[in-house]
N, C-alpha and C positions, 0 to 999 in steps of 0.2 A: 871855461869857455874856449879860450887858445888850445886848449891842450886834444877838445873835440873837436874842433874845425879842424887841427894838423891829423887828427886820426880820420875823417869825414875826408880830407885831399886823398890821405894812402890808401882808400877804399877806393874810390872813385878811378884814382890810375890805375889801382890793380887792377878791377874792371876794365874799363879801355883796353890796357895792356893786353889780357885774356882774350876778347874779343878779336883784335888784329892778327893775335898768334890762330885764333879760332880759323880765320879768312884766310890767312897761309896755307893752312893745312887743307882748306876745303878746294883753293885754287889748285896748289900741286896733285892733288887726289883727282881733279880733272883729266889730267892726261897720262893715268894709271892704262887706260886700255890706249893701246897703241900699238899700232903698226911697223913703226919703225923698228924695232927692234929683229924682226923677220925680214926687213928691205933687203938682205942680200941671201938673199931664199929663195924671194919671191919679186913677183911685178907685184902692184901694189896702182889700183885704182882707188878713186875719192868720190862717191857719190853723196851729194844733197838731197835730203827729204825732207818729208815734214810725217811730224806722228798722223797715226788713222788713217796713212797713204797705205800703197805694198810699195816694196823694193824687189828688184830680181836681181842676184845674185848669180854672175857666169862663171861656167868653169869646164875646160876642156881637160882632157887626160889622156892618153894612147888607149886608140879603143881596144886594141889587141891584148890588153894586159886582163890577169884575170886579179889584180890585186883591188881590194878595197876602197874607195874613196871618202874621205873624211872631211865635214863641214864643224869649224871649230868657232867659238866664242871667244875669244880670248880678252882676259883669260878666264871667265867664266867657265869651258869645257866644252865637250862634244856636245851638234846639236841634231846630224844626221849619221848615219853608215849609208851609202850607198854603192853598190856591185855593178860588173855590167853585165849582170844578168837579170838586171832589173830587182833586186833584192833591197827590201828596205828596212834599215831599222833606227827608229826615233829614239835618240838620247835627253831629246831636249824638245820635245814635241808643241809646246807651247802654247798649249788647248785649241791645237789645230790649226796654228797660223802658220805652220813651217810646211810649206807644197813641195813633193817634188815631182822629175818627171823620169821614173826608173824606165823604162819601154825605152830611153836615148839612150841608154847607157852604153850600150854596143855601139852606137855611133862617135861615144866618146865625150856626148856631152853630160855632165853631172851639174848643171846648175840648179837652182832652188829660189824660192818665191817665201817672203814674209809677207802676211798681213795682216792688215790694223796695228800699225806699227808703235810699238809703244816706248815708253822712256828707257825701260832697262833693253831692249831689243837694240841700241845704241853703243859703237864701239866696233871692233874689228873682229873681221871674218876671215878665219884662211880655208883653201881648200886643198888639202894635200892628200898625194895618193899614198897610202901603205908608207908615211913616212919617206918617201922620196921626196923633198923638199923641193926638188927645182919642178914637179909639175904641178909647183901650189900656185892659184889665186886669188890677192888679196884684194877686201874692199873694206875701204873704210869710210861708215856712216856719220855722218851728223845732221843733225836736226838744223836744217834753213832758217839764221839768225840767229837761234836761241843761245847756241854758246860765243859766240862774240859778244851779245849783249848780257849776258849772264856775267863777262869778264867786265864788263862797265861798268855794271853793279855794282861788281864786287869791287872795283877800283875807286868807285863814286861813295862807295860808303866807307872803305877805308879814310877815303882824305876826309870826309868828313869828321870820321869820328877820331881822325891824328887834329884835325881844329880842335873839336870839343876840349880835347885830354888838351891841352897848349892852351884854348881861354882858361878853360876852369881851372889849370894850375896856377896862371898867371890870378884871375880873379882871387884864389884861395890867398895865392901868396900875399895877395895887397892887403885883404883883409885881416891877414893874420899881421901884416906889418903895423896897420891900422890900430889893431885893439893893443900891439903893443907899445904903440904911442900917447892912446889913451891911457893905457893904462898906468905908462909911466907918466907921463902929464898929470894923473891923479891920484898917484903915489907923491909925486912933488909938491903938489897945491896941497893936497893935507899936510906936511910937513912945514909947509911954507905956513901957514895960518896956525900952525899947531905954536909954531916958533914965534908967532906973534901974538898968541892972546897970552892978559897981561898973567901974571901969578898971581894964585889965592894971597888974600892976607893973611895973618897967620893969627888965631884967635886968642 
């Protein structure tokens, strides 16, 4: 019985244990897509949405150049090519949610339009021309509330489940202390009574 309760406690931490190491890795993996990393590339705007909205995505460039303009996921990949000769072509077309407006392009504008904005449509956007870095720019999305309260969660269940793992070790531990007081208690009292009943006679 002691020996399944102490093997019943190292299951139980393992679990726990696993679970919190689980909630680390799923918080740090949050801010996998990110902008910072391009901040001295790029300006770098912060727009709030909410999904099943659109977003419009700006972006100006020298209209005079005849090089390419490149709308990026990062780091997901390309999701447009756009020319300024109005030439389009979808990398990442996204069953039609990805609008552009090539007829500006000679004016220099390359911005683009999401819609019916979904979970994975979330994360940083750059717009760079032909790899000239300083006429990229940046917009970084997030969904209105959801990841501040996503990190509540995740914060609200960790302390939680560091109580569970802290009573149940304490309660295991009491109980395990418990049976071994019983049990010495009732290793004693047999011996005790064993030492008092009288001798056979001897026949």
């Amino acid at each position: 019985m002691i020996l399944y309760n102490e093997t019943q406690m190292k299951m139980h931490a393992g679990r726990w244990i696993f679970l919190f190491a689980l909630w680390v890795v799923c918080v740090s993996s949050n801010d996998e897509e990110s902008c910072e990393d391009l901040g001295e590339f790029c300006s770098m705007s912060r727009l709030s949405i909410s999904l099943g909205s659109s977003v419009f995505l700006p972006c100006t460039a020298r209209p005079a150049s005849s090089n390419w303009v490149t709308w990026s996921h990062i780091p997901k990949g390309e999701v447009v090519n756009l020319s300024p000769l109005g030439h389009v072509k979808y990398q990442d077309p996204r069953n039609g949610r990805v609008k552009t407006f090539p007829f500006q392009g000679l004016e220099g504008n390359y911005s683009i339009r999401i819609d019916d904005l979904e979970l994975t449509d979330l994360g940083c956007y750059s717009c760079i021309q032909n790899n000239i870095h300083h006429h990229c720019f940046q917009v970084v999305m997030v969904e209105v509330g959801t990841r501040r309260d996503m990190q509540m969660i995740y914060i609200c269940v960790s302390v939680v489940a560091l109580l569970l793992l802290c009573v149940g070790g304490y309660t295991c531990k009491k109980c395990i202390g418990e049976n071994l007081t019983c049990l010495k208690f009732s290793f004693s009292r047999d011996g005790h009574e064993k030492s008092k009943s009288p001798r056979e006679a001897p026949t």
